[in-house]
N, CA, C and O atoms as a GROMACS GRO file, in nm:
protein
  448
    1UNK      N    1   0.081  -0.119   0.000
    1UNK     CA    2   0.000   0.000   0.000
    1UNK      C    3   0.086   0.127   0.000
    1UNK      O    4   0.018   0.228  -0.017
    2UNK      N    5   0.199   0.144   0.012
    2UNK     CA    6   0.293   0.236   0.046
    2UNK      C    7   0.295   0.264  -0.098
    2UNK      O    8   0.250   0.374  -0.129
    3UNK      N    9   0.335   0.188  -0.192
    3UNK     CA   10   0.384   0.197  -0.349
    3UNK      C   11   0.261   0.303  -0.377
    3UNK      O   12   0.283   0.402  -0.447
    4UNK      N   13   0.088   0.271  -0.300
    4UNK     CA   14  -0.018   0.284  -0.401
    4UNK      C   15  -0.011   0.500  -0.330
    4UNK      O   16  -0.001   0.609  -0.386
    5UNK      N   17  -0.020   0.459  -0.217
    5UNK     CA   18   0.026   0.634  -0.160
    5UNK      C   19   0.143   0.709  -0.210
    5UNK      O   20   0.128   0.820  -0.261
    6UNK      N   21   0.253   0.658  -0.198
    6UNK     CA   22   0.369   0.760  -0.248
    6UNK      C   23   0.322   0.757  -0.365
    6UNK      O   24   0.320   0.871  -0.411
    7UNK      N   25   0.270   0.652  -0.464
    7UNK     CA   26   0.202   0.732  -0.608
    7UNK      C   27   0.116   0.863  -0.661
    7UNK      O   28   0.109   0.951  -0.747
    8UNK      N   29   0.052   0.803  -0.536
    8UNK     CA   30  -0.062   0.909  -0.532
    8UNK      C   31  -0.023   1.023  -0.507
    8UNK      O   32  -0.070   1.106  -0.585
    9UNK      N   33   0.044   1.064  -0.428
    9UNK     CA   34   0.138   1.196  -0.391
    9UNK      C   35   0.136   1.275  -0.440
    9UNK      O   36   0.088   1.377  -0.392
   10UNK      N   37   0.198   1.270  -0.588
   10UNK     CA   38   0.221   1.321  -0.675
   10UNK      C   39   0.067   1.377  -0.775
   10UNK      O   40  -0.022   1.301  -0.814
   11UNK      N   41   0.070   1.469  -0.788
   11UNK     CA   42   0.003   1.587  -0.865
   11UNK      C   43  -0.088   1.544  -1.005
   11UNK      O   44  -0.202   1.537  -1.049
   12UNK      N   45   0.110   1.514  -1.050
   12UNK     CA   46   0.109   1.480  -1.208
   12UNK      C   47   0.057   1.330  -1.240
   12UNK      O   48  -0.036   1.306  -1.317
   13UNK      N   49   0.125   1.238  -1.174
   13UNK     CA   50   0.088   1.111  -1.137
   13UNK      C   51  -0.125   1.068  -1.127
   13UNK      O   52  -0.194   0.974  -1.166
   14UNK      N   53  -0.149   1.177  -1.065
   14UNK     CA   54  -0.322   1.194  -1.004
   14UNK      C   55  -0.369   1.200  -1.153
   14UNK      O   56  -0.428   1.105  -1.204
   15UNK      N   57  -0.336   1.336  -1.235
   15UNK     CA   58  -0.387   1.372  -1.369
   15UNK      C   59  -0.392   1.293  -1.472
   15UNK      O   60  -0.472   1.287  -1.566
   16UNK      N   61  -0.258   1.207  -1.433
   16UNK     CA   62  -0.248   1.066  -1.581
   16UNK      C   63  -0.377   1.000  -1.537
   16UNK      O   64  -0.471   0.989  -1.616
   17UNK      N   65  -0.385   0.949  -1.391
   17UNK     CA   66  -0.493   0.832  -1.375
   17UNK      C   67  -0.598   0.914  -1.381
   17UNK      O   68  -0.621   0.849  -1.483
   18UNK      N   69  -0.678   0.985  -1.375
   18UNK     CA   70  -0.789   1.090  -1.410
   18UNK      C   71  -0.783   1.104  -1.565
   18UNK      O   72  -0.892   1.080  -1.617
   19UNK      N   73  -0.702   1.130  -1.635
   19UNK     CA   74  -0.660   1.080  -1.779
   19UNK      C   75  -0.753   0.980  -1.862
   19UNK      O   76  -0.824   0.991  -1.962
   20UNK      N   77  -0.712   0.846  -1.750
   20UNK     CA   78  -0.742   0.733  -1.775
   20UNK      C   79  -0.850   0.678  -1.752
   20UNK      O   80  -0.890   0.595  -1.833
   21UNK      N   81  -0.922   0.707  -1.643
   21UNK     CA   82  -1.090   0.729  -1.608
   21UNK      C   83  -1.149   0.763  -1.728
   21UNK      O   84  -1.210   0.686  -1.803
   22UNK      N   85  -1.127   0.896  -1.746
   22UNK     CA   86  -1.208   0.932  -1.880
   22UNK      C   87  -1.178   0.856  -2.039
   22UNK      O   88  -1.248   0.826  -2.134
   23UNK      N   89  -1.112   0.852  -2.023
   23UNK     CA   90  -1.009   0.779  -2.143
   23UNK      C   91  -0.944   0.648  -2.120
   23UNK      O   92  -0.822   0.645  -2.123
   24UNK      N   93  -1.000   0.557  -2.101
   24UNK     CA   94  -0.890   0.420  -2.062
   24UNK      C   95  -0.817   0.317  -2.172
   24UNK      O   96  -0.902   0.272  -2.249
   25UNK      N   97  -0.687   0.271  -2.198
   25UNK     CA   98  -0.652   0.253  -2.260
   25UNK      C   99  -0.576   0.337  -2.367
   25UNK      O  100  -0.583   0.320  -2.489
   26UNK      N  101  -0.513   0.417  -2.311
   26UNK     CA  102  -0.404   0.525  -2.379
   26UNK      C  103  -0.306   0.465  -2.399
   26UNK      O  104  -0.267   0.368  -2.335
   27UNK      N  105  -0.244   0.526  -2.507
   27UNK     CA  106  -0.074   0.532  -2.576
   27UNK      C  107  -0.021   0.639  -2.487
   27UNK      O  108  -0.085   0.740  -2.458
   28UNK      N  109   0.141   0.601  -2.430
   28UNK     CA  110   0.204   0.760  -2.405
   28UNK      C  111   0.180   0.853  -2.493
   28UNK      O  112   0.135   0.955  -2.441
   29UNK      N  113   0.193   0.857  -2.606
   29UNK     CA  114   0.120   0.931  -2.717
   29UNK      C  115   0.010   1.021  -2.670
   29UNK      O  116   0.024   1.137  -2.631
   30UNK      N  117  -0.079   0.966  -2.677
   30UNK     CA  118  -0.233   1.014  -2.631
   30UNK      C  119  -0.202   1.123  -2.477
   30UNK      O  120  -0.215   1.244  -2.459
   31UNK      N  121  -0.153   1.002  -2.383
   31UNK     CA  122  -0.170   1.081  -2.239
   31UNK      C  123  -0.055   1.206  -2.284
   31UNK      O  124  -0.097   1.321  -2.272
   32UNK      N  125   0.074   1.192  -2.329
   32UNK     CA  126   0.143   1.314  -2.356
   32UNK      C  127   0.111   1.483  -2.412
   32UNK      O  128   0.153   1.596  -2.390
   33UNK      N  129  -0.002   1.409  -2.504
   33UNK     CA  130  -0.070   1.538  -2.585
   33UNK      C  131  -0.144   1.623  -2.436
   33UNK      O  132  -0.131   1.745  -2.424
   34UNK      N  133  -0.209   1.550  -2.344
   34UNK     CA  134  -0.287   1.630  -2.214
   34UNK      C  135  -0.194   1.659  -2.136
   34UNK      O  136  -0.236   1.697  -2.027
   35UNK      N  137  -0.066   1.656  -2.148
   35UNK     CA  138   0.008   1.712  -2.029
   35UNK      C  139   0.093   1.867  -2.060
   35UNK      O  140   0.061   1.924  -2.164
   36UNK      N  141   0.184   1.924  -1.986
   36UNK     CA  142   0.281   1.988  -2.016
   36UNK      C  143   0.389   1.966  -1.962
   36UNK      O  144   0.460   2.056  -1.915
   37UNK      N  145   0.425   1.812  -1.959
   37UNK     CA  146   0.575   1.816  -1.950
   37UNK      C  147   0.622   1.715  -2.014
   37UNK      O  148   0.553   1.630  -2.070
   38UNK      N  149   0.747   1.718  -2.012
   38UNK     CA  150   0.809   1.571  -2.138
   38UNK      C  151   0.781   1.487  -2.133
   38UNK      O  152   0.761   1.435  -2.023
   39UNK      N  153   0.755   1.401  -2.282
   39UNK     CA  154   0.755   1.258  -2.317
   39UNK      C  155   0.831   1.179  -2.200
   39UNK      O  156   0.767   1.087  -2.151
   40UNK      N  157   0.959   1.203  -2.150
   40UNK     CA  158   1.003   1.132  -2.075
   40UNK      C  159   0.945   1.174  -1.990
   40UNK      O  160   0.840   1.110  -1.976
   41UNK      N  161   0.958   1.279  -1.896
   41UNK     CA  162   0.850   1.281  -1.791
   41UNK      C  163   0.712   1.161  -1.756
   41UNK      O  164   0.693   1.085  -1.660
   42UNK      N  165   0.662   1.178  -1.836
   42UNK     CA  166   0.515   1.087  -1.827
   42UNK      C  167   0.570   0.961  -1.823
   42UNK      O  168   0.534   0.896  -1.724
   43UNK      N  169   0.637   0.912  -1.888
   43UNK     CA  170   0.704   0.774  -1.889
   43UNK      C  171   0.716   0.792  -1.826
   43UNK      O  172   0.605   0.809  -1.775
   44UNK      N  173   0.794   0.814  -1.753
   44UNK     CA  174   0.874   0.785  -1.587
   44UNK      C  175   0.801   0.778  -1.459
   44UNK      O  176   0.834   0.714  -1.359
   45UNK      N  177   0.658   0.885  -1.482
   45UNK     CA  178   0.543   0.862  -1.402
   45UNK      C  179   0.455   0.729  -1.423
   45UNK      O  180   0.367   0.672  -1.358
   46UNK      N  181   0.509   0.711  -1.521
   46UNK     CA  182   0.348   0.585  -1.570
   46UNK      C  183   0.480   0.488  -1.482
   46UNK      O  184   0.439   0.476  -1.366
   47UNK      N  185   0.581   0.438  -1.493
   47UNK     CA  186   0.611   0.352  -1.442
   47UNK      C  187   0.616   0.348  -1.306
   47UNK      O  188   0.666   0.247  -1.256
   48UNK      N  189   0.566   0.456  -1.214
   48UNK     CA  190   0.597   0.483  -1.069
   48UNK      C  191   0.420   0.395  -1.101
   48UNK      O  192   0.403   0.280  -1.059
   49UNK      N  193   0.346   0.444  -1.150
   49UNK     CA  194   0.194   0.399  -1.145
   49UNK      C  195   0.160   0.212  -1.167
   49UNK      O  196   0.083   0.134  -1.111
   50UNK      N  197   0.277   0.196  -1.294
   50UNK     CA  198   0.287   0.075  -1.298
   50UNK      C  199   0.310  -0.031  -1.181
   50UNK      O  200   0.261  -0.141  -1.156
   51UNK      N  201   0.432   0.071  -1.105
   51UNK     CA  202   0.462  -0.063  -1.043
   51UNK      C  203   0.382  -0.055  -0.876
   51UNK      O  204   0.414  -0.137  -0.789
   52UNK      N  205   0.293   0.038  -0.853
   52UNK     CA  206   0.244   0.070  -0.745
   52UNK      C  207   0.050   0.026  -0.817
   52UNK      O  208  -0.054   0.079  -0.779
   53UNK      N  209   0.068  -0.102  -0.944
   53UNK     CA  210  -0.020  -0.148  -0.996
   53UNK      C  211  -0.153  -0.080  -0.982
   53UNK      O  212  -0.250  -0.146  -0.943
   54UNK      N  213  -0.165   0.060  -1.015
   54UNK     CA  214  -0.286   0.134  -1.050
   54UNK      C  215  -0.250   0.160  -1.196
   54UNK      O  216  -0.286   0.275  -1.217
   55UNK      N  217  -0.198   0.109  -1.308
   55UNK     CA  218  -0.156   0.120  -1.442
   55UNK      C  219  -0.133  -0.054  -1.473
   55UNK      O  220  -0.047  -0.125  -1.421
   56UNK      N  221  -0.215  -0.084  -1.550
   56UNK     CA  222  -0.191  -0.245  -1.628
   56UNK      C  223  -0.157  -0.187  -1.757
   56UNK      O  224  -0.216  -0.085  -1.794
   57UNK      N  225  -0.065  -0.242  -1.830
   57UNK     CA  226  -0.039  -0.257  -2.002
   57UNK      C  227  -0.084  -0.358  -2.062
   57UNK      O  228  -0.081  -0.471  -2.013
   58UNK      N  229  -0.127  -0.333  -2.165
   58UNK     CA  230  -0.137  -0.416  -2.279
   58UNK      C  231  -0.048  -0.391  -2.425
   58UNK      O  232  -0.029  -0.293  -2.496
   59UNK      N  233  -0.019  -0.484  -2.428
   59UNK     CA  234   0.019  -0.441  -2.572
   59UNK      C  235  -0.044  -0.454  -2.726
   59UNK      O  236  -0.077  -0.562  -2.775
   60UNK      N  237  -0.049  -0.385  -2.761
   60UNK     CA  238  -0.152  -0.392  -2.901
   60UNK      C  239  -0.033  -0.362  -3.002
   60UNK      O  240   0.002  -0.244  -3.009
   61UNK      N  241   0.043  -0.468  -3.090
   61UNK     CA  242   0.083  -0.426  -3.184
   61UNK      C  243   0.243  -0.387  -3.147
   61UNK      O  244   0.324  -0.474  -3.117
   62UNK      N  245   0.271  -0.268  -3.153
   62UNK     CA  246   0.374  -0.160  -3.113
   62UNK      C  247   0.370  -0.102  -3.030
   62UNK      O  248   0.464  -0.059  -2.964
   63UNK      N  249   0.214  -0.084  -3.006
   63UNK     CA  250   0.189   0.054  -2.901
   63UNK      C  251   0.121  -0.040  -2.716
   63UNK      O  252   0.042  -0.131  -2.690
   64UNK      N  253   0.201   0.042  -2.644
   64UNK     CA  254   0.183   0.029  -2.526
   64UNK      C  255   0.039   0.080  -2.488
   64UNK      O  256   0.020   0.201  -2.490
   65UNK      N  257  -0.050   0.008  -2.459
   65UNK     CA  258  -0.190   0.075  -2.421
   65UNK      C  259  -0.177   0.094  -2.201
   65UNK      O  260  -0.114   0.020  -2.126
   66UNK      N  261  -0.232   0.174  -2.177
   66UNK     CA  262  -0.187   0.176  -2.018
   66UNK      C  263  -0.384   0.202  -1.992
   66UNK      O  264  -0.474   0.242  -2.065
   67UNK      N  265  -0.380   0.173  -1.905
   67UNK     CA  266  -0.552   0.119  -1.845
   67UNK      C  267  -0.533   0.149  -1.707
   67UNK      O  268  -0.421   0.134  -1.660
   68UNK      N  269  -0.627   0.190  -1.635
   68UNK     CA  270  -0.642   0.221  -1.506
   68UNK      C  271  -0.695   0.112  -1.452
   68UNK      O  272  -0.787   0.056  -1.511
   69UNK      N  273  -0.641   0.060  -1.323
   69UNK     CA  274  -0.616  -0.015  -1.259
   69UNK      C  275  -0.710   0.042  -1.109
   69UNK      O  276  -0.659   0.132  -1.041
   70UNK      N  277  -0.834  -0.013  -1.072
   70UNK     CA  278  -0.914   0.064  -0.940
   70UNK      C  279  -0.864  -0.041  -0.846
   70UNK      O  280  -0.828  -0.007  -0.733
   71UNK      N  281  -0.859  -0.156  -0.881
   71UNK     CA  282  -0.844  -0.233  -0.737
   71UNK      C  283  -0.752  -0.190  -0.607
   71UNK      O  284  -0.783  -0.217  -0.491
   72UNK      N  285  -0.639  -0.123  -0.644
   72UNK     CA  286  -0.616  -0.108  -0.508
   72UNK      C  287  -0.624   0.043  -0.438
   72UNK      O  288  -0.575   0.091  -0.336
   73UNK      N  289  -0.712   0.095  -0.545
   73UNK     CA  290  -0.760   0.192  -0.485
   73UNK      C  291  -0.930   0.181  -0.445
   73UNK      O  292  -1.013   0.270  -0.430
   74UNK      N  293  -0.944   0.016  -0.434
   74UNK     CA  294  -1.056  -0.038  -0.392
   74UNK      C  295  -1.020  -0.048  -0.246
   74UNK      O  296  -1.078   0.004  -0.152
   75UNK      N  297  -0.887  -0.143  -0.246
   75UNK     CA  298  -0.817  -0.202  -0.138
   75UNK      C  299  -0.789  -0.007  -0.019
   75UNK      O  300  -0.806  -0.004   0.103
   76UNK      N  301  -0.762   0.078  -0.077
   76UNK     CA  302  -0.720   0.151   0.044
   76UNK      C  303  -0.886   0.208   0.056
   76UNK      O  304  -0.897   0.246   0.173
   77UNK      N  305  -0.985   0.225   0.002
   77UNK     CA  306  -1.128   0.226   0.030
   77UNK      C  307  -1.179   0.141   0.187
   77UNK      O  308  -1.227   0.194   0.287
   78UNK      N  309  -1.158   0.044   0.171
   78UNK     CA  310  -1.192  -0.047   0.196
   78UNK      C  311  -1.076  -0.055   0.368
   78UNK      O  312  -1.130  -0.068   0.478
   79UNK      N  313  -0.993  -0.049   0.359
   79UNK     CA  314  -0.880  -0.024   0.463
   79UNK      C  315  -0.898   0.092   0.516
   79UNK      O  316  -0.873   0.108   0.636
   80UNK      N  317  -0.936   0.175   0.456
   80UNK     CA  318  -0.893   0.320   0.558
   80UNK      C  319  -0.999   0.415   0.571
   80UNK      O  320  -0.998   0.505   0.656
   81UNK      N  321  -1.127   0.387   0.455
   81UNK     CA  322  -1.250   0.467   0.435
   81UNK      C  323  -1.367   0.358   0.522
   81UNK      O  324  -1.443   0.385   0.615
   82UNK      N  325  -1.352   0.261   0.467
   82UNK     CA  326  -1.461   0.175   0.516
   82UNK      C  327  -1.485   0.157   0.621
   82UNK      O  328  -1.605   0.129   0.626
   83UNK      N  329  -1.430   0.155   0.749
   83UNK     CA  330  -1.415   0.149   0.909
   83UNK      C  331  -1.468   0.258   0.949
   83UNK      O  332  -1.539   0.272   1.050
   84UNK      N  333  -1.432   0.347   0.864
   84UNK     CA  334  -1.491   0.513   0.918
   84UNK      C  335  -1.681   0.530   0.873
   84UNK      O  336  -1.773   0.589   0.930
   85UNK      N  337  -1.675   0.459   0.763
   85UNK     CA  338  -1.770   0.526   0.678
   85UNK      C  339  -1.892   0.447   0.809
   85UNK      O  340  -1.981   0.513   0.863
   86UNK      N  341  -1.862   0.270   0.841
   86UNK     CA  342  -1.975   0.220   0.915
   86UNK      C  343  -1.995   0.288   1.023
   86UNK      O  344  -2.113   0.294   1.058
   87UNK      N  345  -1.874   0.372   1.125
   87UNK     CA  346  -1.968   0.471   1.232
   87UNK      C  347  -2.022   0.613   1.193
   87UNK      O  348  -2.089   0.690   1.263
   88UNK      N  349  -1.964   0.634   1.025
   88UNK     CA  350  -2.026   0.749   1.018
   88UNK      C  351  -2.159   0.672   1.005
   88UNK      O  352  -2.234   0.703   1.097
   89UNK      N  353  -2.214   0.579   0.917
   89UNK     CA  354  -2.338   0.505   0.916
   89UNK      C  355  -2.416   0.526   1.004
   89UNK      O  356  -2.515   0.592   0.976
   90UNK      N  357  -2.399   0.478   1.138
   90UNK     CA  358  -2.426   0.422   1.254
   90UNK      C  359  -2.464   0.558   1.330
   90UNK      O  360  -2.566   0.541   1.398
   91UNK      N  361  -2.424   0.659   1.337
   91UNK     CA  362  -2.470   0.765   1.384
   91UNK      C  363  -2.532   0.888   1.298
   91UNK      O  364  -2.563   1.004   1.328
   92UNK      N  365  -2.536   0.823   1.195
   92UNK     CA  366  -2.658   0.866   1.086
   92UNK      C  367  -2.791   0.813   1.116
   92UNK      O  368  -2.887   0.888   1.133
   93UNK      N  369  -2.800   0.675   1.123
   93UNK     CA  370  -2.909   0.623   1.162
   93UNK      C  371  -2.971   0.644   1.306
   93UNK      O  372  -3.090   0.649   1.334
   94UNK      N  373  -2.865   0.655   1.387
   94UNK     CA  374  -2.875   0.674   1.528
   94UNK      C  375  -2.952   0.841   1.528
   94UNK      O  376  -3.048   0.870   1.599
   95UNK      N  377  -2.896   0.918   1.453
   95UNK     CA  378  -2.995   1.043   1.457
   95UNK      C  379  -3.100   1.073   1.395
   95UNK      O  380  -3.159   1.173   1.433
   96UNK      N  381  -3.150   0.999   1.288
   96UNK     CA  382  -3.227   1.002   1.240
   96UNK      C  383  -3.376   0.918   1.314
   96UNK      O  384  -3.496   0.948   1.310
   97UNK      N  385  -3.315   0.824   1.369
   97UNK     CA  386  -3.376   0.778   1.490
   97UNK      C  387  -3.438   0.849   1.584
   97UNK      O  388  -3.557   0.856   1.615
   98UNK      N  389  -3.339   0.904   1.624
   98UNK     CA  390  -3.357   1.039   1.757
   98UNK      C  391  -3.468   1.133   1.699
   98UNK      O  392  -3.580   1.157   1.743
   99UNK      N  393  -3.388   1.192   1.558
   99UNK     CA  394  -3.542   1.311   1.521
   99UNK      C  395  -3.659   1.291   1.508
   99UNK      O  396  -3.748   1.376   1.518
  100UNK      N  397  -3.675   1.138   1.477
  100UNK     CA  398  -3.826   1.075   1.464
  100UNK      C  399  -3.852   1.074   1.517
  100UNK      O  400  -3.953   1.144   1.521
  101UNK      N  401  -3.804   0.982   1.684
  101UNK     CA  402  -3.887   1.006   1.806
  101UNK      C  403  -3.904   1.141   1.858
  101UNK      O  404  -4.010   1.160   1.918
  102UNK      N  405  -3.850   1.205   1.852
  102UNK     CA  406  -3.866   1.354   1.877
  102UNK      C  407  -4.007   1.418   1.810
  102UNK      O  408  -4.092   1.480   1.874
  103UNK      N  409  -4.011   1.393   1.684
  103UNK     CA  410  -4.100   1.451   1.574
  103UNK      C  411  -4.226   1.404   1.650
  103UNK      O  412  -4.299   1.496   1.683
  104UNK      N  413  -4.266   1.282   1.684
  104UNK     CA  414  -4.341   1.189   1.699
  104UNK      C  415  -4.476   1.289   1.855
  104UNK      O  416  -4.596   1.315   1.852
  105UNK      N  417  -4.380   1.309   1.952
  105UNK     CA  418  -4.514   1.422   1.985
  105UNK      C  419  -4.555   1.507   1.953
  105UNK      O  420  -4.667   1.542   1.988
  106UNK      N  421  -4.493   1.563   1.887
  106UNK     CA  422  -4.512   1.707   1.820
  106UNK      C  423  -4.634   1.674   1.759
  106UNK      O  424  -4.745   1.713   1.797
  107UNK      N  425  -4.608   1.592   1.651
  107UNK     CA  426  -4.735   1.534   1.558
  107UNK      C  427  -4.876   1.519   1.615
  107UNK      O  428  -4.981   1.562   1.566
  108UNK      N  429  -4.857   1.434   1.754
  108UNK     CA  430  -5.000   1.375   1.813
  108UNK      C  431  -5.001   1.431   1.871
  108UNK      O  432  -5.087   1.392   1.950
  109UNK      N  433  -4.939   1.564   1.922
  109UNK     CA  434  -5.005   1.726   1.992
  109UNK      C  435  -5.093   1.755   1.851
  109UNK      O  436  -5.213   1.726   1.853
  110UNK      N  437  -5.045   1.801   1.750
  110UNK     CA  438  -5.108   1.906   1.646
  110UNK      C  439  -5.256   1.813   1.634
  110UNK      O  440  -5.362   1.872   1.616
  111UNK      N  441  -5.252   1.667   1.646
  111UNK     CA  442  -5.357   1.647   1.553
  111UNK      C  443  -5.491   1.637   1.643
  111UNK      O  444  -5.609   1.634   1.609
  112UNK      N  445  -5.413   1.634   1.807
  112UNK     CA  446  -5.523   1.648   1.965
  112UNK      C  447  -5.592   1.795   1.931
  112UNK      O  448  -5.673   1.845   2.010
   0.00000   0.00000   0.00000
């Protein structure tokens, strides 16, 4: 998970995979034309992405196709959002709870 954060870090790194969301299956070619910095540049990012496996290749031919890769940005979901998200849950329901019973005389005052 370290590989998938220090990837993420990075700015430029974020914009390729946002790139790739909209567009999946790019040539350096392709992703190069949306950037402003060198051909090598982007290479050198796609391989920080590669190997922190949020970038799969295929090869078609000649050309390197690069594809966005969600799973392990399923995996830090799931690790670091998901634990949070069930007590944010839990005291969503828990208040929504509360305002109902609350609501609940109010109601059978108005209708006495």
């Amino acid at each position: 998970m370290t590989d998938v954060f220090q990837a993420l870090a990075d700015p430029t790194r974020r914009q390729l995979l946002d790139q790739l969301f909209a567009n999946n299956g790019q040539s350096l070619t392709e992703l190069c034309q949306q950037s402003a910095i060198s051909r090598q540049a982007v290479a050198k990012h796609l391989v920080v992405l590669e190997k922190a496996n949020l970038v799969s290749i295929y090869w078609q031919g000649r050309n390197k196709l690069h594809y966005l890769n969600p799973v392990p940005l399923a995996d830090i979901v799931q690790r670091w959002v998901g634990k949070f998200e069930d007590a944010r849950l839990a005291a969503l329901t828990s208040f929504k709870d509360q305002i109902e019973l609350d609501a609940k005389p109010k109601q059978e005052k108005k209708r006495a």
